[in-house]
N, C-alpha and C positions, 0 to 999 in steps of 0.2 A: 412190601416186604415179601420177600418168598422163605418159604415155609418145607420141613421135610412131612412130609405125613407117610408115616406107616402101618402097612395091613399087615394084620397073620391070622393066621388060619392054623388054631394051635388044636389039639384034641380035649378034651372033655374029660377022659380019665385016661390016667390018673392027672388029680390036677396041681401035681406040684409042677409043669413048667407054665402054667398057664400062670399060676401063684407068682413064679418066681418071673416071670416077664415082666407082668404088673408092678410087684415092684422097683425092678430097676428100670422102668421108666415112670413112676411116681418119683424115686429118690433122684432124676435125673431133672425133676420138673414137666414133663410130656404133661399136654393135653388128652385125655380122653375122649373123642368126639362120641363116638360111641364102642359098643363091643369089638373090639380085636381093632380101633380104629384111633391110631394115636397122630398129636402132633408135635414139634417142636420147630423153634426156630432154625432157618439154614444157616448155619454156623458149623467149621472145621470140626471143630471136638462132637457136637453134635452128630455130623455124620460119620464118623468115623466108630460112635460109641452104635448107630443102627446099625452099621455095616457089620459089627462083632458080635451083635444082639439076632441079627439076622442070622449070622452064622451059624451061629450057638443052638436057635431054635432050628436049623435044618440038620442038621446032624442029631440031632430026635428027631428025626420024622416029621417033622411040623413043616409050614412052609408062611412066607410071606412077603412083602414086596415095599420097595421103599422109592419115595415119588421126592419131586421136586416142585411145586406148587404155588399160585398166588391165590388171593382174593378175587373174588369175579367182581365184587364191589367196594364199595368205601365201607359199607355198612356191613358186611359181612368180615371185614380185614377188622372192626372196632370190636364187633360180636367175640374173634377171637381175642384180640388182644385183652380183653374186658374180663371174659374167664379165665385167662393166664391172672391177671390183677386178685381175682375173686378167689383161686387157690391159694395164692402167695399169700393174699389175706387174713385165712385163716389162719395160717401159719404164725404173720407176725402177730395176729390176737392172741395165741397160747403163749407164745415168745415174752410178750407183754405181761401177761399172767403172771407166767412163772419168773418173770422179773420183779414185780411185786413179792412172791414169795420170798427170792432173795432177798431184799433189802429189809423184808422183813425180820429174817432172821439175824441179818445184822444188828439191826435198832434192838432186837432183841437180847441178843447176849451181848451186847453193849450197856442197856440200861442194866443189866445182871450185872456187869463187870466181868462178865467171864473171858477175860484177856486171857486166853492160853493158848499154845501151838496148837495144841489138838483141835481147838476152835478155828484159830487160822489157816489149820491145812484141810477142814473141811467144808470151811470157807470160800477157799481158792480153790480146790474141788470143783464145787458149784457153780464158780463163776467161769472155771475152765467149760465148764458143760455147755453153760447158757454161750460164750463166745464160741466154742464148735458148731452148737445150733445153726446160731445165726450165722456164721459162715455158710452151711450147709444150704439152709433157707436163700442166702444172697444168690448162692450159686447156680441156682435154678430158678430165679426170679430174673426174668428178661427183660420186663419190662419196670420196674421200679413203683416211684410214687412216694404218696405222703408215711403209708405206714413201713415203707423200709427204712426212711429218712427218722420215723419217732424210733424204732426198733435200735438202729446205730446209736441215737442220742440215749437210748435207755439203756445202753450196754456200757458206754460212756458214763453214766451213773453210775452203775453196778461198780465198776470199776474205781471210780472216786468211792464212794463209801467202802471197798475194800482196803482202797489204802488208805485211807485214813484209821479201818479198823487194826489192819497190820503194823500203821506207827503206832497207835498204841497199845499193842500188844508187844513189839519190841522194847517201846517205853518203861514199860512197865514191868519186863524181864529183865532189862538193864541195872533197873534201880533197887531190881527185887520187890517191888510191890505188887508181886502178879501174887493173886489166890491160890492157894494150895492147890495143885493142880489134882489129886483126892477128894476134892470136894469141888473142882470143881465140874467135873463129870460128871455126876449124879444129875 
């Protein structure tokens, strides 16, 4: 697989572009190899996104250089792909988390009864956030695996226990037997 790997050679202070490089090649997915030494897969959008990030950082003063690259070996090509796998992972660990905290909060004002819009739209709130995530997370995961495949299936979840929370919350505005919606904020 060939690979972009980018240097820069940013300055030390002030260090808001150094800040601000770092993250838009964390939010992009880039590897780290080390200080001011990044990688990413060679792919259109990829170079196009160095090419403006280069830009960007030579118009402050900075400088830096963007390669086109492979593995010298098998074992150094799995090295990489392995820590691209070990970042993403993290990711989909919190992902997972905070999908348990969803669901929880379903089960929860469920066994309440608390069927009311304002529950439902802070519901589907939450579950808009956790589906942008993982959007977000897919986007910059190159190489996949087992925890992007459970992260889908658990979003997939989230999304059934919302709507079933949502029919009965419709249900039960329909028919007028939803809770006083004054009590049921509290």
């Amino acid at each position: 697989m060939d690979w972009l790997l980018f240097l820069s050679q940013l300055p030390a202070h002030p260090s808001s572009l150094r800040v601000n490089v770092w993250r838009k090649l964390r939010a992009v997915g880039a590897l780290g190899l080390q200080n001011g030494v990044w990688m990413l897969p060679h792919q259109p959008e990829q170079v196009q996104f160095l090419e403006e990030l280069l830009d960007t950082i030579q118009r402050q003063g900075a400088s830096g250089q963007i390669f086109t690259v492979s593995a010298l070996t098998e074992a150094i090509e799995q090295d990489i792909l392995t820590r691209f796998c070990a970042d993403r992972e993290e990711e989909y660990v919190e992902f997972l988390e905070r999908r348990l905290e969803f669901l929880a909060e379903i089960e929860k004002e469920s066994k309440k009864q608390k069927y009311t819009f304002a529950e439902l739209e802070e519901n589907e709130q939450d579950l808009q956030r956790l589906s942008n995530w993982l959007e977000k997370i897919q986007k910059r995961d190159f190489v996949g695996g087992e925890k992007a495949q459970e992260a889908s299936k658990a979003l997939e979840e989230c999304r059934t226990a919302f709507e079933v929370f949502s029919t009965e919350v419709y249900n039960r505005q329909a028919s007028g037997d939803a809770p006083d919606t004054n009590l049921a904020d509290e």
